[in-house]
RODREN-322619 format. One record per atom (N, C-alpha, C): residue number from 1; x, y, z negated; residue in one letter. Coordinates in nm, 2 decimals. Example, Ala and Ser with C-alpha at 12.3 -4.5 7.8 and 13.67 -1.06 7.14 Angstrom:
<recs>
rec i 1 x 1.32 y -0.57 z -0.78 aa a
rec i 1 x 1.23 y -0.45 z -0.78 aa a
rec i 1 x 1.32 y -0.33 z -0.78 aa a
rec i 2 x 1.28 y -0.22 z -0.71 aa s
rec i 2 x 1.37 y -0.11 z -0.71 aa s
rec i 2 x 1.29 y 0.00 z -0.79 aa s
</recs>
This chain:
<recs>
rec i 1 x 28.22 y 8.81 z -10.32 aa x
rec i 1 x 28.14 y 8.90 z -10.40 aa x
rec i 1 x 28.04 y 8.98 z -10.31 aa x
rec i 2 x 28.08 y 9.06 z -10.18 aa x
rec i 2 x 28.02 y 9.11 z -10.10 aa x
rec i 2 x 27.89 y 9.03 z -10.03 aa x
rec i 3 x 27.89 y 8.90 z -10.01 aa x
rec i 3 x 27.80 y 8.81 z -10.00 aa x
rec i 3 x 27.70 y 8.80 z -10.09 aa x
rec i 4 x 27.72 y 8.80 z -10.25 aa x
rec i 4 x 27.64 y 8.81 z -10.37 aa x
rec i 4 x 27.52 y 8.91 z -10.32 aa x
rec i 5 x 27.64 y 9.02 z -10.28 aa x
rec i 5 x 27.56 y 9.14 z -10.31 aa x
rec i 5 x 27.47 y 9.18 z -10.22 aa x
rec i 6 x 27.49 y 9.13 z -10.06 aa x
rec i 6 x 27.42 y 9.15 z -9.96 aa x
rec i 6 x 27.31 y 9.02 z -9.98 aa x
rec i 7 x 27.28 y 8.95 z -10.02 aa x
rec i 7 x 27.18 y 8.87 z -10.04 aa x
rec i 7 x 27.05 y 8.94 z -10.12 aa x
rec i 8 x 27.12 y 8.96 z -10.23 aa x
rec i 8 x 27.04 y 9.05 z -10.39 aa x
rec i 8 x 26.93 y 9.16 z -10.30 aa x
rec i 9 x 27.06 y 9.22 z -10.20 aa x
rec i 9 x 27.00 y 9.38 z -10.16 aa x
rec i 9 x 26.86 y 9.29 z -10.07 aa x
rec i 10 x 26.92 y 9.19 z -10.00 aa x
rec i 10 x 26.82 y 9.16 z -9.89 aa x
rec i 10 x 26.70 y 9.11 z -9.95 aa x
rec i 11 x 26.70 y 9.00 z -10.07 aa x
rec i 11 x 26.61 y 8.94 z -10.13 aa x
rec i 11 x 26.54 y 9.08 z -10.20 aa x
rec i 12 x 26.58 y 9.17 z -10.21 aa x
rec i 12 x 26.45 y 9.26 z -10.31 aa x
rec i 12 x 26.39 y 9.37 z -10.16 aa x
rec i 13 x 26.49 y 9.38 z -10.06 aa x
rec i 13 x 26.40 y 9.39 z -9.95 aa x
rec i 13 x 26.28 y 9.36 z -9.94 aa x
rec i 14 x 26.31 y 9.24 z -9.92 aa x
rec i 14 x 26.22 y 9.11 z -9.91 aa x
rec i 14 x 26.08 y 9.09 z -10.01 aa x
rec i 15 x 26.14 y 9.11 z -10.10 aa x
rec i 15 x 26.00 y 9.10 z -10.26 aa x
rec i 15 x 25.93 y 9.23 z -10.18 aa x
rec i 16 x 26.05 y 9.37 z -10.16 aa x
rec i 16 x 25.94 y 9.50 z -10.16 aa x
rec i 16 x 25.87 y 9.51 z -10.02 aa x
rec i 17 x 25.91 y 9.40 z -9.95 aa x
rec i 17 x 25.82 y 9.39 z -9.82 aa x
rec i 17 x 25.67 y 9.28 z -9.87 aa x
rec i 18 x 25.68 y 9.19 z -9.96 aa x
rec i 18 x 25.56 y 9.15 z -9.97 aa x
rec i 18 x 25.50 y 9.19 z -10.08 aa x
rec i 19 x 25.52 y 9.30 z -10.13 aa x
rec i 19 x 25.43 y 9.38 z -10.24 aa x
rec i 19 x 25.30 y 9.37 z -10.24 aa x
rec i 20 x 25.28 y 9.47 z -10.15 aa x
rec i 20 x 25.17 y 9.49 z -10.13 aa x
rec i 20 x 25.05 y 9.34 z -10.05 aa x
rec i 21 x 25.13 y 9.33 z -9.97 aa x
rec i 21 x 25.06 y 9.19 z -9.90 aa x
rec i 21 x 24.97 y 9.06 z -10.00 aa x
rec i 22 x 25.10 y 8.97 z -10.08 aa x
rec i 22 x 25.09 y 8.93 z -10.15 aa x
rec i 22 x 25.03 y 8.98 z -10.37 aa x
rec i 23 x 25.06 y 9.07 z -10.38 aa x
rec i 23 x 25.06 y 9.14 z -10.48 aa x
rec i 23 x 25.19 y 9.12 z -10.53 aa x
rec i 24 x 25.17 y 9.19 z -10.70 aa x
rec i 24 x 25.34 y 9.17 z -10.80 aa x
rec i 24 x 25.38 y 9.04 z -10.83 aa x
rec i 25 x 25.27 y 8.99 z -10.85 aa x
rec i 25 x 25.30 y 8.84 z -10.91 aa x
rec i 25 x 25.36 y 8.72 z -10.83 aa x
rec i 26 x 25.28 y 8.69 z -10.72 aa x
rec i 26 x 25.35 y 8.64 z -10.61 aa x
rec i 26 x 25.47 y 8.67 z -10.57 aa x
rec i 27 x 25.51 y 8.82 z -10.56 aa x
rec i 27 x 25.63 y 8.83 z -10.45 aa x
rec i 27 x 25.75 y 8.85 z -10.54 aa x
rec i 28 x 25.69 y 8.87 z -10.72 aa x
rec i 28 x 25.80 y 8.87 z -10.81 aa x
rec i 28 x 25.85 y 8.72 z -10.79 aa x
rec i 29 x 25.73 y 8.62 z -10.83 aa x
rec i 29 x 25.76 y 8.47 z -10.85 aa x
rec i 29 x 25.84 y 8.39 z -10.72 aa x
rec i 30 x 25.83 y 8.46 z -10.58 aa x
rec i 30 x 25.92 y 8.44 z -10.49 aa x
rec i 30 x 26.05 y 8.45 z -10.50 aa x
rec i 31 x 26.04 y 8.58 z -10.54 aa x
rec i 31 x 26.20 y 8.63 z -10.58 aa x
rec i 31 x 26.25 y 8.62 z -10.70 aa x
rec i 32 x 26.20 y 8.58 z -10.81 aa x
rec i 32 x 26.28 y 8.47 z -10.90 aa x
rec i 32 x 26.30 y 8.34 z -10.88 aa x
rec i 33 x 26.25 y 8.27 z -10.79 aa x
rec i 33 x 26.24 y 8.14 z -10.73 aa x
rec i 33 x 26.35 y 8.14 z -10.64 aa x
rec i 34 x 26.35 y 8.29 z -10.54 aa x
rec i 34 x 26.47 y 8.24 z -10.46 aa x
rec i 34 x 26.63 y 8.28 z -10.51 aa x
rec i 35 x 26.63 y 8.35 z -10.58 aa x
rec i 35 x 26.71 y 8.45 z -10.62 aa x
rec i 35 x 26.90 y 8.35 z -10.69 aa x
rec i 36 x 26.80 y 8.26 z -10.78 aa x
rec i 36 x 26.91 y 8.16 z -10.87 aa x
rec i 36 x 26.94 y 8.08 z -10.76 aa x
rec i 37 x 26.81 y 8.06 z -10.70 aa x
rec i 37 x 26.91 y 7.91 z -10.64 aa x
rec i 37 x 26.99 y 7.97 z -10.53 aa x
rec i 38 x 26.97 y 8.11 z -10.44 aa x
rec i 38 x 27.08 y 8.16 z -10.37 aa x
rec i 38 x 27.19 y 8.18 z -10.40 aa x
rec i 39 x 27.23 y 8.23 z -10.55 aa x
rec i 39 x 27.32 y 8.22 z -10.64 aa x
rec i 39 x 27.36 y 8.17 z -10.68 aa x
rec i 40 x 27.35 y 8.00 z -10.63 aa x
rec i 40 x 27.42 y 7.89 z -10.71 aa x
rec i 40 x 27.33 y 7.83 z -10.81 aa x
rec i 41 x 27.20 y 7.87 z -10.86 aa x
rec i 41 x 27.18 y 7.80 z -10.99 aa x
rec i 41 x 27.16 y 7.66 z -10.93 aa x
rec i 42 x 27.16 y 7.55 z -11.00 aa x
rec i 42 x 27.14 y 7.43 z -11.00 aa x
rec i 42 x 27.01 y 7.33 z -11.00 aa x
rec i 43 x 26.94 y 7.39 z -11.13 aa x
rec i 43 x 26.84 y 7.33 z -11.23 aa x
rec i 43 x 26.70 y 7.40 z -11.11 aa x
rec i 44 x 26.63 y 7.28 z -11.03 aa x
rec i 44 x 26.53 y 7.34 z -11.01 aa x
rec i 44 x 26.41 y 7.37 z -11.11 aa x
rec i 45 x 26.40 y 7.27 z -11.20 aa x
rec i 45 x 26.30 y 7.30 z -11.25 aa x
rec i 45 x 26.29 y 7.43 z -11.38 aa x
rec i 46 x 26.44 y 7.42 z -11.43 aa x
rec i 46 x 26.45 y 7.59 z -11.53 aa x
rec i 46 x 26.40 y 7.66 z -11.40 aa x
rec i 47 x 26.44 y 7.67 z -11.29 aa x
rec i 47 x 26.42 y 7.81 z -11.21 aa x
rec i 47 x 26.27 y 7.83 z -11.21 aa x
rec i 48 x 26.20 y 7.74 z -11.20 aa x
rec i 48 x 26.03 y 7.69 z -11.16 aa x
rec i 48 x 25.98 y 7.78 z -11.25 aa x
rec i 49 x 26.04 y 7.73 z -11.38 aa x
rec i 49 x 25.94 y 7.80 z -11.51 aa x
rec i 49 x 26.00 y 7.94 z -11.55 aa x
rec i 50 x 26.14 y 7.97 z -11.52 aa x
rec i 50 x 26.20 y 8.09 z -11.53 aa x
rec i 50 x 26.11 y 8.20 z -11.43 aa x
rec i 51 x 26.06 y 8.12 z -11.29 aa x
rec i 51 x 26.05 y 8.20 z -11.22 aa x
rec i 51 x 25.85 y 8.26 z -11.23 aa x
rec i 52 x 25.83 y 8.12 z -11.29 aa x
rec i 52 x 25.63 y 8.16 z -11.35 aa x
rec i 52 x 25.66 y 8.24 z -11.45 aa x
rec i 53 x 25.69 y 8.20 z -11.54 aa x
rec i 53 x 25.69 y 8.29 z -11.69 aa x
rec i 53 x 25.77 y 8.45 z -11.63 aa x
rec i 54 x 25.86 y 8.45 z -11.59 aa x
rec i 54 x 25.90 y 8.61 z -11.54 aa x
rec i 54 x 25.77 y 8.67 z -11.46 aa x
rec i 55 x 25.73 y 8.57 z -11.33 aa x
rec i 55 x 25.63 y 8.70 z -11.30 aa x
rec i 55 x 25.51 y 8.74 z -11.37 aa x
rec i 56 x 25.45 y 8.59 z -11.42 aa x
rec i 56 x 25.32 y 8.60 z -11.47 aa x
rec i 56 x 25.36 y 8.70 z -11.62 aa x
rec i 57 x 25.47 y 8.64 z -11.69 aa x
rec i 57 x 25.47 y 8.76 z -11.82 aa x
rec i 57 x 25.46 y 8.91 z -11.78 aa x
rec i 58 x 25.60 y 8.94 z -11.71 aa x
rec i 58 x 25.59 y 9.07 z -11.65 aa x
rec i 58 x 25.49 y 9.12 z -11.64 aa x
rec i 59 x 25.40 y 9.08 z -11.54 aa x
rec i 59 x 25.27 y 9.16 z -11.49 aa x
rec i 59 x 25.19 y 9.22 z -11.59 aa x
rec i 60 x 25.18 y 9.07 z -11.71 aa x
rec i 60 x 25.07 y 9.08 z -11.85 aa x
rec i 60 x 25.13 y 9.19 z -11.90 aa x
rec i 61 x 25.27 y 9.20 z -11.92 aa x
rec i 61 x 25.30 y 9.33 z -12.01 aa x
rec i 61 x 25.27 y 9.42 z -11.96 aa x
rec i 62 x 25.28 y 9.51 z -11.83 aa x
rec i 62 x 25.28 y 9.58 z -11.75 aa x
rec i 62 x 25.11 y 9.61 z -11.72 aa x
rec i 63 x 25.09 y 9.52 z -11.70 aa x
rec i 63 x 24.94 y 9.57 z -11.65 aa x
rec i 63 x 24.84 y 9.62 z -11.78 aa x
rec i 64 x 24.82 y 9.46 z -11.87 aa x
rec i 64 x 24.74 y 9.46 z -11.95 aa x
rec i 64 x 24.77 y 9.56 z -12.09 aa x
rec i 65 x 24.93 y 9.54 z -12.12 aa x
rec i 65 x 24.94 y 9.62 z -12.25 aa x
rec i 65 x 25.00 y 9.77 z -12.23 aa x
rec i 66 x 25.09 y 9.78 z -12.12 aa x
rec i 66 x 25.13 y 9.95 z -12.09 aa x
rec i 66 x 24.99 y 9.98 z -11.98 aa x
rec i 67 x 24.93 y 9.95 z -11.94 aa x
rec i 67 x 24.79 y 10.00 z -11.86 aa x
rec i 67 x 24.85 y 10.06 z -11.69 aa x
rec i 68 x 24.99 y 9.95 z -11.69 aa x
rec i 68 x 25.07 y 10.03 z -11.58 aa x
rec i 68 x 24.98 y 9.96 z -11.42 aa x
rec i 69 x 24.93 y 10.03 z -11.31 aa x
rec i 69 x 24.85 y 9.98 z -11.22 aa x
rec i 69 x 24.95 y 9.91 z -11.13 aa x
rec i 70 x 24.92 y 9.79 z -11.09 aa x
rec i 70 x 25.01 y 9.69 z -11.03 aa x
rec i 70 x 24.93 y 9.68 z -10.91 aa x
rec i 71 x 24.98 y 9.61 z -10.78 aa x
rec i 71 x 24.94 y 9.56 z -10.65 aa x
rec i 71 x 24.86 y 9.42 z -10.69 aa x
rec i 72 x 24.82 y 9.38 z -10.63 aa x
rec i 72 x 24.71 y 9.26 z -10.68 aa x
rec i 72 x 24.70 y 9.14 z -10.58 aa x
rec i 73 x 24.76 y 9.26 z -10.43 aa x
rec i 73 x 24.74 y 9.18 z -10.32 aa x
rec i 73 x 24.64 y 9.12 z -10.25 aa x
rec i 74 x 24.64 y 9.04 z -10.11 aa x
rec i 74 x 24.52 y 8.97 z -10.07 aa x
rec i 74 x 24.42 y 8.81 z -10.14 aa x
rec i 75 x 24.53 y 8.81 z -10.23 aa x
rec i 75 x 24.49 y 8.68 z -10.28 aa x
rec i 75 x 24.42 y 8.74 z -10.42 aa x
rec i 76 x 24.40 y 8.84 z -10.48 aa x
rec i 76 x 24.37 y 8.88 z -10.63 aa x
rec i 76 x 24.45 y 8.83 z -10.72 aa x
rec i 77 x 24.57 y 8.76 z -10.69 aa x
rec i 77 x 24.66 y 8.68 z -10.80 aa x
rec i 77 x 24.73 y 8.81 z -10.87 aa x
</recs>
């Protein structure tokens, strides 16, 4: 269990170190991409579209409909 937990902490490290670099979208879709399969998930390709649709929806709600200002990053993605 301790293992679970020190990955989790390290992987959002990790997203909140490429925030800004990358923008939200990217470094969310990183870390839903890596997150399952560190934790055992199986199925790469649920993770693929679990991990597009989480960042890319997130952002949409967040950005476009609560007007919340998000990182955008080097890439504009």
């Amino acid at each position: 269990g301790a293992m679970r937990i020190l990955v989790i902490i390290i992987a959002l490290l990790v997203c909140l170190a490429l925030l800004n670099p990358l923008g939200f979208r990217i470094s969310l879709f990183l870390f839903l991409l890596f997150l399952p399969l560190a934790l055992g998930g199986g199925n790469w390709w649920v993770t693929l579209i679990f991990a597009a649709a989480g960042s890319f929806g997130v952002f949409h709600v967040f950005y476009y409909w609560l007007k919340v200002p998000l990182p955008m990053g080097m890439f504009g993605i």
